[in-house]
Residue, then its C-alpha position, 0 to 999 in steps of 0.5 A: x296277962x293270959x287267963x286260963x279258960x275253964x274247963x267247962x268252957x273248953x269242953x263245950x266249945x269241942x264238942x259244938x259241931x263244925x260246918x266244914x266242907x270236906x270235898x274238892x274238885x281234883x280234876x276232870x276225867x272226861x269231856x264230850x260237846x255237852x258234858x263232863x265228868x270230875x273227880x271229886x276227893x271227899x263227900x259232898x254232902x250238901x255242898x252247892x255245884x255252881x258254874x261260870x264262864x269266869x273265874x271271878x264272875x256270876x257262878x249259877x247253881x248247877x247242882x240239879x245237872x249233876x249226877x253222881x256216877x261213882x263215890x268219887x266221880x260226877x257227871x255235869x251235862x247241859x253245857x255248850x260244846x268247846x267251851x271252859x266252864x268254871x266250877x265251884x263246891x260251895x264256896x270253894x275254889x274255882x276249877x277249871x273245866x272245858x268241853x269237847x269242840x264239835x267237829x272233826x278236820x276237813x281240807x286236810x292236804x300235805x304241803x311238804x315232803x322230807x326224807x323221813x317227815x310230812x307237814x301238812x295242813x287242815x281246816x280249823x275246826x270251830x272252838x279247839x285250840x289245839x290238835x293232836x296228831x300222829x302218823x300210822x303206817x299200814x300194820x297200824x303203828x303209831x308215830x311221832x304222837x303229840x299236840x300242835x297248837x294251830x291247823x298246821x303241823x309236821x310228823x316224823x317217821x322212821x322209814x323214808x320213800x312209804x305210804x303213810x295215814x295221819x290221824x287229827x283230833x281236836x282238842x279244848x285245852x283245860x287244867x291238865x286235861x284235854x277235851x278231844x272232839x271227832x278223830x279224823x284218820x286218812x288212807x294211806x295217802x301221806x308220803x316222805x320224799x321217794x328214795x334214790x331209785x336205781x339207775x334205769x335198765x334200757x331194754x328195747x330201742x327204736x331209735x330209728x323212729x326215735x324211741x327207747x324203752x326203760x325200766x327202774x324200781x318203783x317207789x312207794x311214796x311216789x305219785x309218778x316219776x320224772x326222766x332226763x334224757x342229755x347227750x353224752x356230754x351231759x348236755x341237757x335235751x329233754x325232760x320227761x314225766x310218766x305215772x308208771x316205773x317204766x316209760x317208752x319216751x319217744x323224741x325225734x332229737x333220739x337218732x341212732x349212731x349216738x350215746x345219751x344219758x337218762x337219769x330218772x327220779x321220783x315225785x310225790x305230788x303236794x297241795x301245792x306243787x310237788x316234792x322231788x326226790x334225787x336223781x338216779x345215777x345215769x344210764x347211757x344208751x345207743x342205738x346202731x351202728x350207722x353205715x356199716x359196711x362189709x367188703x371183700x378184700x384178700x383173704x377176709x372181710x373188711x368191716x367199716x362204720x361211722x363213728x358213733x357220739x360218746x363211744x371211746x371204742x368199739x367192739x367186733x363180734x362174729x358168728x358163722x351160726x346165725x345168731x339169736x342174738x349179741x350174746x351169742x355172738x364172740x367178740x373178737x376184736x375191741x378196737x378204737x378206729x373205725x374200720x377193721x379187716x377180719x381175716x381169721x375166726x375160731x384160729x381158721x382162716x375165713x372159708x369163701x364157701x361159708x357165711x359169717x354173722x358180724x356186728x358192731x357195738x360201741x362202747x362207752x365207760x362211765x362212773x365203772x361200768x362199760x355201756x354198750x349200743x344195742x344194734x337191732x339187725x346183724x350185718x352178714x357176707x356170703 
């Protein structure tokens, strides 16, 4: 049977006071290598700050190192950095906090390269266990922002053959909080894969003395370039490598009176080894013409030269003017033989008494475009 208390009774049970700790600890809100900050809900009033390294070991009374900073934040200092702390109020739950790992990353180095991302890889700092990475270009816009778990990560990037920085914090992972110790921040020395580079533009020979001077279009990502000289066939001859976006190579297997291919490429240097971006599309050269030959014959010129490697014809140019140069010269005749007899020039016939500037140029067609050789001297008959 259930007694009805007396009201007296339930009168002084409500009005006798209750020793209830209204505060709890609801997270951390900052963290260096010696203290952190918590945000508290409720008063504190009396209630014991203790600490320990475990959640269920020997807590220390820590209230002396803690100071109050707002009515809702406190601050505890004297702790070791890159550490995890647990923290009670009175005899309330423990909470979760952690400190700062001391340091910044070292030895940081790129181990890789792709069409739009880098991996790389630092020296582990002491106590993080964790790392936040991200990537920024020259203007200062961040990419690909997030957190890693060991001292090796990759960055995305929107923008393929650039120079990029890279950024590396620290962390000591807590209760829905990070702990970030010293930032490190890079130049702009962290680059993608180099683009496709246009083909190469061949703007002197002296192939005479086995030599030809290129140029093609610089990439920004790349730390130098790589060329391929083959044959007409596609045979390999040689590979070369330069620093710069123009080179004058020089081999003694370059001989006039013959086609060759150079295709170049860029490459990024690694820690270890290197990246290579794709080759360009090929650009065919020659030399002169060797052996050519004016000769006399009734009423012109007969003009004969030996056959060039890779050409598929031949194109004849004259001038009775000395020319500056093939373009201002008029092509009159594109052959496939070896050997023609120029009998006529402008719609006349040839004049004894006058002088007449002739070159031959071997042509090669590849992948839609025509290739002409670049003869460094004009052949003439007066």
């Amino acid at each position: 049977m259930i007694k009805k208390l007396p009201f007296a009774f339930i009168l002084i049970a409500v009005l006798l006071p209750c020793r209830v700790s209204a505060a709890a600890i609801t997270k951390q809100t900052y963290a260096d290598c010696g203290r952190v900050r918590i945000e508290v809900s409720g008063s504190l009033s009396d209630a014991e700050i203790s600490i320990s390294t475990s959640p269920y070991g020997i807590y220390a009374d820590w209230t002396r190192k803690a100071r109050k900073r707002t009515a809702s934040e406190y601050e505890l200092t004297g702790l070791y950095e890159g550490s995890r702390y647990y923290i009670r109020l009175g005899h309330g739950s423990p909470h979760l906090i952690v400190t700062a790992p001391k340091g910044r990353a070292g030895a940081v180095v790129q181990t890789g390269a792709g069409r739009n991302y880098i991996t790389l890889s630092w020296a582990a700092v002491p106590h993080a266990d964790a790392y936040r990475i991200s990537g920024a270009d020259a203007a200062g816009h961040i990419f690909d922002e997030h957190i890693v778990g060991s001292a090796y990560g990759r960055i995305r990037f929107p923008r393929q053959d650039e120079r990029y920085r890279v950024r590396i914090i620290p962390l000591k992972k807590g209760a829905g909080f990070y702990a970030e110790g010293s930032r490190y921040e890079s130049g702009l020395t962290f680059r993608t894969l180099p683009a496709k580079p246009d083909a190469p533009v061949y703007k002197k020979n002296r192939l005479s003395s086995g030599g030809a001077y290129f140029s093609w279009n610089m990439s920004p990502a790349a730390t130098g370039y790589e060329y391929e000289i083959s044959d007409s066939s596609g045979k390999n001859i040689f590979i070369g490598a330069c620093m710069k976006n123009a080179a004058w190579i020089r081999d003694s297997r370059l001989k006039d009176g013959a086609f060759y291919r150079i295709r170049v490429r860029g490459i990024a240097a690694l820690a270890e080894g290197r990246a290579a971006g794709r080759w360009s599309a090929g650009t065919f050269f020659c030399g002169d013409v060797m052996n050519v030959k004016l000769e006399k014959t009734d009423g012109g010129i007969r003009i004969s030269w030996k056959r060039v490697t890779g050409a598929g014809s031949y194109r004849i140019y004259v001038s009775d003017r000395m020319p500056e140069r093939l373009s201002g010269m008029k092509c009159v005749k594109t052959i496939k033989k070896t050997h023609f007899t120029l009998k006529k020039f402008n719609g006349k016939a040839l004049n004894s008494s006058r002088k007449y500037y002739i070159s031959i140029a071997a042509v090669k067609r590849a992948g839609g475009k025509i290739f002409l050789s670049r003869p460094s001297r004009y052949c003439y008959l007066g």
